[in-house]
N, C-alpha and C positions, 0 to 999 in steps of 0.2 A: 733265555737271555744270559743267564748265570754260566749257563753250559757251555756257550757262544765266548763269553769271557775267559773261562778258564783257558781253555783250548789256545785264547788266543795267546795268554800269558803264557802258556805253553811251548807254544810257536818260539817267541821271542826266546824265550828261556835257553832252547831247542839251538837257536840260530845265535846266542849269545857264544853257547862254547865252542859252536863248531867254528865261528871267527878265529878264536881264540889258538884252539888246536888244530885246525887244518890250513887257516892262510895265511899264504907265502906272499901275496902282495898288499896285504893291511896293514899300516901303519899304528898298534896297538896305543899309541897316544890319543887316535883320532876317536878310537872306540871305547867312547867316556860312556857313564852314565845316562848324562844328556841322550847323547845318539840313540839308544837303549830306548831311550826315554821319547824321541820322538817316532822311529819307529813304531813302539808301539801305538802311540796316539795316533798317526797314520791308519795303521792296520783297524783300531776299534774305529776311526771314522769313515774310511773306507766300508766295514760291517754295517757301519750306519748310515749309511749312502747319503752322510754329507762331504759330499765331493770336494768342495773346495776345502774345507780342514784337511783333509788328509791329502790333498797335492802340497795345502804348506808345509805337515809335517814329513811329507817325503822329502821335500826339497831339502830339509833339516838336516836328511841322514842322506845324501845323495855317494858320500863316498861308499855304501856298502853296493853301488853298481856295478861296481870291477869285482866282486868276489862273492855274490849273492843272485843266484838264478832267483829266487820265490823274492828278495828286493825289487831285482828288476820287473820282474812280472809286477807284483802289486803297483808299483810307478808307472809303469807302462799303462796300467787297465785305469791309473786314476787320471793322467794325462788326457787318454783319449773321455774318458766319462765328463772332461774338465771342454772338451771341444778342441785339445790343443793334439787332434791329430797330427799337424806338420811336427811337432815336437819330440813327441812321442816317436816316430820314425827318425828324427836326425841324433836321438838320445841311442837308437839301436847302432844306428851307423857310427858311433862315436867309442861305443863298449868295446877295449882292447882285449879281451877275453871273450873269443865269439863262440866259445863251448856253453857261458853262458846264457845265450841268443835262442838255443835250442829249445824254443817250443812255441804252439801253436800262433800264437798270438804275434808273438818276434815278426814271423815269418809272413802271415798274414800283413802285416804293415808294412812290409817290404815290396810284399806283391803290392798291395792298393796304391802304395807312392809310385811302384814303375809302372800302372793302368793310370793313375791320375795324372803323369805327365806322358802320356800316351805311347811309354816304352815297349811294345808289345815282347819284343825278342827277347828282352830283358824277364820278362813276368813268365816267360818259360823256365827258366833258370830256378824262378821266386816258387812257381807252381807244382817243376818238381821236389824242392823241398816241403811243403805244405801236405803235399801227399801221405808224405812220411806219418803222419797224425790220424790219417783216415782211420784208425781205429780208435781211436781216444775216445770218438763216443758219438751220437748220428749225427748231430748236429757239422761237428767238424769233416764227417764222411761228405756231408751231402753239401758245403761249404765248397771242401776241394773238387769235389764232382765238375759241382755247376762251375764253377769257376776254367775249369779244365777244359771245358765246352765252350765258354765263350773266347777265351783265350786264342784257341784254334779258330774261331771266326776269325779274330783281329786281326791275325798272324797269319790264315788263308783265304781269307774273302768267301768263304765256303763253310755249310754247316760238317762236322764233323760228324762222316757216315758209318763211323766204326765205335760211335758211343751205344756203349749196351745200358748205362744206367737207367731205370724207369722209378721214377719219384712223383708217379701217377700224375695227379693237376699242375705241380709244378713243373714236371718235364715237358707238360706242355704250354704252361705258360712262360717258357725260356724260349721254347720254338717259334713261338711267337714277336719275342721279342728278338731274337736271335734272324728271324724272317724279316722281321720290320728293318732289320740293323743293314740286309741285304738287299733290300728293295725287292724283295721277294712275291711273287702274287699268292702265294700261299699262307703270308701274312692275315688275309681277312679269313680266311679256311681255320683257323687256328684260336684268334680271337671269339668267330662265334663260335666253337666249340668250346670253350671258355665260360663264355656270358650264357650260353644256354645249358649249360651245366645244371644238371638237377640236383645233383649230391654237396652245393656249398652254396655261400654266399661271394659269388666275384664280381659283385656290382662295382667296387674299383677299377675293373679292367673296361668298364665301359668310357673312361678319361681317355684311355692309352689307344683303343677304338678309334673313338672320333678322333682323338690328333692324328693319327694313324692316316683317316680320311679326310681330314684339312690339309693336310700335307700333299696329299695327292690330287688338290682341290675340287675333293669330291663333296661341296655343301651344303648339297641339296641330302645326298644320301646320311652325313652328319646330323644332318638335321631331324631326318627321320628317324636315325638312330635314338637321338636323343627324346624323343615321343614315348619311347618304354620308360623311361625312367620314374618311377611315381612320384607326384609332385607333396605326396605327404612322408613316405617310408621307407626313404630312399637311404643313402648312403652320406656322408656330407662331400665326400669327394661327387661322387655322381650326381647330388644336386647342384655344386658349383658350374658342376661343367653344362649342366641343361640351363640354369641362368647363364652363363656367357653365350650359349647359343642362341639362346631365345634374345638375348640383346646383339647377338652378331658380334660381339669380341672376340672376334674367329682366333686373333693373331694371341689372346691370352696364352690359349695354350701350348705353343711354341714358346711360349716366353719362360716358361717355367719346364719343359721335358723335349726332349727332342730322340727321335729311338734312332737318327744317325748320330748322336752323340754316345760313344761308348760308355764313358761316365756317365751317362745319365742312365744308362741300362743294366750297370750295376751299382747303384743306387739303388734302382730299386730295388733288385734284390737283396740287397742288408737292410730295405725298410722289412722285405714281408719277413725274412729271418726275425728281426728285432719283434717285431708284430707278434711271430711264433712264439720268441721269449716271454714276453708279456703274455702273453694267453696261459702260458704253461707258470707263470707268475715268480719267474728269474726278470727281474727289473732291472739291476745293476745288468745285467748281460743284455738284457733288451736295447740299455741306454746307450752300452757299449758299441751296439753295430747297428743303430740309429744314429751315433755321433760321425759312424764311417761313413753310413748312407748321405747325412745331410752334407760332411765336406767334400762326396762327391759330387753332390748335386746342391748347393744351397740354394740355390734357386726357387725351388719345392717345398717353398714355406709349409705348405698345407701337411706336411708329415711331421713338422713339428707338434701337433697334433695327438701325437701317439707320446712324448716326452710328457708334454700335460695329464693325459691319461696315465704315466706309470706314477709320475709325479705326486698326483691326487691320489692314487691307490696307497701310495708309500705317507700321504700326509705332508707333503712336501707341500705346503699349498703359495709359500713364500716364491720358490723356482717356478711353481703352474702358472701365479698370476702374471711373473715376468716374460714367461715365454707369450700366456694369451696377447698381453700388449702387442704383439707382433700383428695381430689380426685387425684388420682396420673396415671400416667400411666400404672402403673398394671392394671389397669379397662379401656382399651380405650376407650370404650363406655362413661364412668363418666368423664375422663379425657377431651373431646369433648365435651360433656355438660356443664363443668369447662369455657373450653377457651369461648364458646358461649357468657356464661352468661356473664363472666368478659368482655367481647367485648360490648355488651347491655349498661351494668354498665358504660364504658367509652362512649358512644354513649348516654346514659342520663344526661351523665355530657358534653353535649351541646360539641362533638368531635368528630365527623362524620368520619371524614375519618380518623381521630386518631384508632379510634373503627376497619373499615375495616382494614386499616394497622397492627395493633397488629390480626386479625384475619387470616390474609393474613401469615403475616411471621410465625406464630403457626402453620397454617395448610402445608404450603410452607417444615416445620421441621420434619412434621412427615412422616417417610421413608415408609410408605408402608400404604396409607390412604383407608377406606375403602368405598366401594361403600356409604354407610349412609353419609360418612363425604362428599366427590364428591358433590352429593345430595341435599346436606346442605349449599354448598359453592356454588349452581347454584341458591341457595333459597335466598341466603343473598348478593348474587350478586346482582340478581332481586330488591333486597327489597331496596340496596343502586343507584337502577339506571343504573347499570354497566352492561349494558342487554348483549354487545359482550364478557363480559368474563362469565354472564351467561349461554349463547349458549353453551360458551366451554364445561361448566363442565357438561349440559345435553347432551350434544352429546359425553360425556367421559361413562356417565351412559347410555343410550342407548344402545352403543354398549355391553355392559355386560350383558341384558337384554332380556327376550325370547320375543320375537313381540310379540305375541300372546294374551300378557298377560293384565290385567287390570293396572297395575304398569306401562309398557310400554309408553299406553294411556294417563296415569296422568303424565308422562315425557313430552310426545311432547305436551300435553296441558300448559304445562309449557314453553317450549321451543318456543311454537306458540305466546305464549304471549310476550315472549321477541322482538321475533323477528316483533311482532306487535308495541312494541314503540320505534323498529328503523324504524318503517314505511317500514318495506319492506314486504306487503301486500302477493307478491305469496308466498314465504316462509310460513308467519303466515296461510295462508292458507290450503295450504300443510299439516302442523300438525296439523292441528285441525281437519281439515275435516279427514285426518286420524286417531288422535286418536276418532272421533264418527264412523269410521266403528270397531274397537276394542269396543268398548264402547259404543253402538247403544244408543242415545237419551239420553246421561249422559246430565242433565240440567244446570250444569255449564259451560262444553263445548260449550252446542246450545247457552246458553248465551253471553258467549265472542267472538264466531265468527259471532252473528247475530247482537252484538252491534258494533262490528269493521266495518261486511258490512253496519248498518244503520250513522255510521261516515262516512264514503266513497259513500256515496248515493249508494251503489250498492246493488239489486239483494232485493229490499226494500219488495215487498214480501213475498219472501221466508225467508227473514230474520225473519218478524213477524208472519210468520208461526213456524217458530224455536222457536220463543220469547213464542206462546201462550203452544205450548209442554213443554218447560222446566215450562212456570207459573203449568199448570195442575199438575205437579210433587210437584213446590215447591213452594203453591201460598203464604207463609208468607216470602218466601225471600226476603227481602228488594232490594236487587241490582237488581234479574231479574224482580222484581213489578216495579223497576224506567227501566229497559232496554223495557219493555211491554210497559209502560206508554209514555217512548220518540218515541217509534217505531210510535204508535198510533197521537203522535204529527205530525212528519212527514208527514204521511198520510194526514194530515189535520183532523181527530176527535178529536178533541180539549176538547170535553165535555168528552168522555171516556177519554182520555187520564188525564185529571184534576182528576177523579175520583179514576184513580190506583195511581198516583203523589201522589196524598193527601196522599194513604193509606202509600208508601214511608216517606215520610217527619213524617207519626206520628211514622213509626219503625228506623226513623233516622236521627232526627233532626237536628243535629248537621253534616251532612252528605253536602260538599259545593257543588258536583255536582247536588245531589237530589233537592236542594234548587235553586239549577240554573236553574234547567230544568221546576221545580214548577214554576220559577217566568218567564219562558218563556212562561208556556201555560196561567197564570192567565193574561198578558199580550192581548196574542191573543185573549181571553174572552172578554176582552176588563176591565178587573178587576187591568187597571195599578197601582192603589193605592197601593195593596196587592202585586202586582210583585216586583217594588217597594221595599219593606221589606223585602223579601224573598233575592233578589241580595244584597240591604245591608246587609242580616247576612251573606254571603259567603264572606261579607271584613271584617268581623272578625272572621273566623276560619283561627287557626293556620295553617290548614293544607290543604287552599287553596292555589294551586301554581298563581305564579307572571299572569303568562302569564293568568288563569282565572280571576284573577281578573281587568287585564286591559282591559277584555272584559265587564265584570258589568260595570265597570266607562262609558264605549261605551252606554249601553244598559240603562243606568239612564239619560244618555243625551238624546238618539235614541231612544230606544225602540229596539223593534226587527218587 
C-alpha cells in the first residue's frame, strides 16, 4: 500500500513540473496547490476503487484536460467506472489537443459511441485507429480483432471470410453470434459446438440458445433444450432461463437480448471480456468494460451480477447491496442470489448467525421454494454447522429426485457428510457408500469416506486403497494428497507419507489441518525442530478451530 502511495506521489510530482516547463496552453494561475491537491486525491481514490471521490476530485482539476494525456486517461477510466459512458465520449470529442486522445481507451469510446448509435461506416474509421494498439498487450489485441469482425458484418451483411484470427472458444462463440446476427442456419451448428464443449463451462450460452430458438419459433425444441440444464448446479443465468421456460415466458427473453440487435451482441462481448478481468482479478478493468457492456445493452440486468461479484471481492459491500436491490422477485432465480449475497455481506461484517437469521426468515417467506433454493439452504446449513437442519433440507431434495441419477449421488454425499460431523458413522456410511454405487469411483466421495474410516481407525486398508483411486484420478488435489499422505502415516510409512504431505502443504499452505498432519509425520522422522513450526503456524490461522488447536499446545509439550 505504502509502495502504491509513493509512486503515486510521484506521479503528481512527475506531472507538476512537466506542467510547469513544457505547456504552452496552461494558464499557470490555474495550476495552484488546490489543483495539485485534487488531482492527487482523484488518482489515490481511483487506486482505491472509490469511484465516486475520484470523479469529484477529477472534476476539481478538469483544466489539466487540454495539456495532460495520463489526466485525460485517468477521467476518462473514472467517468466510464462512474456509468457516465455518454460523457466520457463527448468529454473526448471536446479535447482541442487531439495528440492527446491518442490511446487505447480514447479511441475505443469513440468506436462504441459510433456502434451504439449504429454508425457502421463511421466505426471503420474508429477501428482503424484502435488497431494501432494491438500490441499494447492481448487483451487490447483480441479487443480490436473481435471488433474488426463484427464491424465487417454490419458494414457487409456478410461474415468476413479473410479473418485468419483463431481465439479458440471465443472465435467461435463470435460466429455464433455473428451467425445469429445473419439469420444464418449455421447459427444452431455453432451454438452446440459451444454448449457441448468438454474443455469449459459455457452453460451461459445455453440463454443465447434458446432465444436463438424462440425467435425462430421453435418452442417445442426450446423447451427440450432447456431439460439439460440441472435443476441443482446449474448456472444462474441458465437457471433463469429453464424457469421462464418451464413457465412459458417465452417473450422474457427477447425482452432483455435480441442477436438482431447489434448492440446487444457487443454487449456481450464486453460482458465476457469484463468477466475475463475479474477472473484474472483486474476489477477496476472488469468494471470498466462491464460499465460499456451494460450501456450497451441495459436491458440485461442479470450481468449486473458480475459488478456485485467484483464489488464483494474488493469489500465494496455498500455498491453490491445497491446494485442487488435491482433484483426483484420477478426473477426468482436473481432474487435468491439477491438474499445469498446480502446474507454473505452480513456474515463479513463479523455476524454469523445475524447472516443465517436474515437467510432463514427470507427463505422461511418465500411460499412455494424451489428445489435449487432447498439445495442451497442444506449447503449453507452445512457451511454454518447446523448439520440436523442440513439433513432436513437434503432429505426434502432427495425425495424429488430420480435415484438413479448423478445429482442424487452428489445429494447423499452431501447428506453423508453432515451426518459424518454429527458422528453418527452408520448413517454417514450409508450415503456415501451409496452414492459411489450411483457414481462408481467418484474421487471425492472415496475420499470423504476413506478419510472418516482412517479417523475411526476402521477398515484402514481398504480405506487406502480408496485413497490411492481417487489420488490416480486427481493427483493435484490438494485434500486427497493430504487424505493419501495421513492414510500412509497411519500405517506407519512415515517416509512416503512426508513425501505426499510436503506435496500438500506447498498446494496449501495456509491450510491448519495439512500443516498438522505435516508436523505429525516430520515429528515421527524424528525432524522435531521442523514439526515444531509447522504446529505453530496452525496457532495462527484464523480458521483453526479451538479444539485443534489445544491439541498443538499438547503436541509442543509431548510430541506425538
Amino acid at each position: 500500500m505504502l509502495t502504491k502511495f509513493f509512486r503515486i506521489v510521484f506521479i503528481c510530482i512527475i506531472i507538476f513540473y512537466h506542467n510547469i516547463l513544457y505547456s504552452k496552453n496552461l494558464d499557470p494561475k490555474n495550476f495552484n496547490e488546490k489543483n495539485v491537491s485534487n488531482y492527487f486525491s482523484a488518482l489515490v481514490s481511483l487506486n482505491n476503487n472509490q469511484n465516486n471521490d475520484s470523479l469529484k476530485f477529477f472534476n476539481s482539476s478538469k483544466f489539466l484536460k487540454e495539456s495532460h494525456e495520463l489526466y485525460l486517461k485517468k477521467y476518462l477510466f473514472s467517468l466510464v467506472l462512474n456509468g457516465k459512458v455518454s460523457k466520457a465520449v463527448k468529454e473526448i470529442k471536446t479535447v482541442q489537443n487531439k495528440n492527446l486522445t491518442n490511446f487505447f481507451e480514447a479511441d475505443l469510446l469513440l468506436l462504441i459511441d459510433s456502434l451504439k448509435k449504429k454508425k457502421y461506416k463511421k466505426s471503420l474509421f474508429y477501428i482503424n485507429n484502435l488497431k494501432l494498439y494491438k500490441s499494447e498487450g492481448t487483451f487490447e489485441y483480441i479487443i480490436s480483432s473481435v471488433l474488426e469482425d463484427y464491424i465487417y458484418v454490419f458494414n457487409n451483411n456478410k461474415i468476413n471470410a479473410n479473418s485468419k484470427e483463431n481465439f479458440g472458444k471465443l472465435t467461435i462463440i463470435n460466429a455464433a453470434f455473428q451467425n445469429c446476427y445473419l439469420g444464418d442456419p449455421n447459427t444452431k451448428f455453432f451454438f452446440n459446438k459451444i454448449i457441448n464443449s468438454s474443455d469449459g463451462d459455457y452453460e451461459r450460452y445455453l440463454f443465447f440458445y434458446i432465444n436463438f430458438l424462440l425467435n425462430k419459433k421453435k418452442h417445442t425444441e426450446a423447451q427440450t433444450v432447456a431439460t439439460i440444464i440441472d435443476p441443482l448446479n446449474s448456472s444462474l443465468l441458465a437457471m433463469q432461463s429453464k424457469k421462464w421456460i418451464d413457465d412459458k415466458k417465452f417473450e422474457n427473453f427477447e425482452n432483455i437480448f435480441s442477436c438482431k440487435n447489434s448492440n446487444d451482441i457487443i454487449s456481450e462481448f464486453f460482458f465476457l471480456i469484463a468477466n475475463l478481468y475479474s477472473t484474472e482479478g483486474h476489477l477496476g478493468k472488469s468494471n470498466f468494460y462491464l460499465n460499456i457492456s451494460n450501456y450497451l445493452n441495459p436491458k440485461f440486468k442479470f450481468n449486473l451480477s458480475l459488478f456485485v461479484e467484483n464489488y464483494f471481492t474488493s469489500k465494496n459491500f455498500k455498491k453490491a447491496e445497491k446494485i442487488l436491490d435491482d433484483f426483484n422477485k420477478e426473477n426468482e432465480i436473481y432474487y435468491w442470489y439477491k438474499i445469498k449475497r446480502k446474507a454473505q455481506i452480513i456474515k463479513k461484517k463479523n455476524d454469523r448467525e445475524k447472516s443465517f437469521d436474515y437467510l432463514n426468515s427470507k427463505f422461511n417467506a418465500i411460499h412455494s421454494p424451489s428445489l435449487r433454493m432447498i439445495f442451497d439452504m442444506g449447503n449453507i446449513a452445512k457451511g454454518f454447522k447446523k448439520y440436523n437442519i442440513s439433513i432436513k433440507y437434503y432429505s426434502n431434495v432427495l425425495l424429488k429426485l430420480d435415484p438413479e441419477t448423478l445429482t442424487y449421488a452428489d445429494v447423499l454425499y452431501r447428506r453423508g457428510g453432515s451426518y459424518e460431523r454429527l458422528g453418527n458413522a452408520k448413517k454417514s456410511d450409508e450415503d456415501l457408500l451409496k452414492s459411489l454405487e450411483i457414481n462408481l469411483d467418484d474421487p471425492y466421495v472415496m475420499n470423504y469416506l476413506a478419510y472418516s474410516w482412517l479417523e475411526r481407525n476402521y477398515k484402514i486398508d481398504k480405506a487406502i486403497q480408496m485413497l490411492e483411486k481417487a489420488y490416480q484420478q486427481k493427483i493435484n488435489d490438494p485434500y486427497i494428497i493430504d487424505s493419501i499422505g495421513w492414510g500412509y502415516y497411519l500405517v506407519g510409512n512415515f517416509s512416503e507419507a512426508e513425501k505426499i504431505l510436503k506435496r500438500a502443504v506447498e498446494l496449501m499452505p495456509n491450510d491448519p489441518i495439512v500443516n498438522d498432519h505435516y508436523g505429525d509425520i516430520l515429528w515421527k522422522l524424528g525432524r522435531k525442530i521442523q514439526a515444531t513450526y509447522f504446529w505453530k503456524n496452525v496457532l495462527n490461522f484464523e480458521d483453526a478451530e479451538n479444539e485443534m488447536k489445544e491439541k498443538i499446545y499438547f503436541k509442543l509439550l509431548q510430541g506425538v
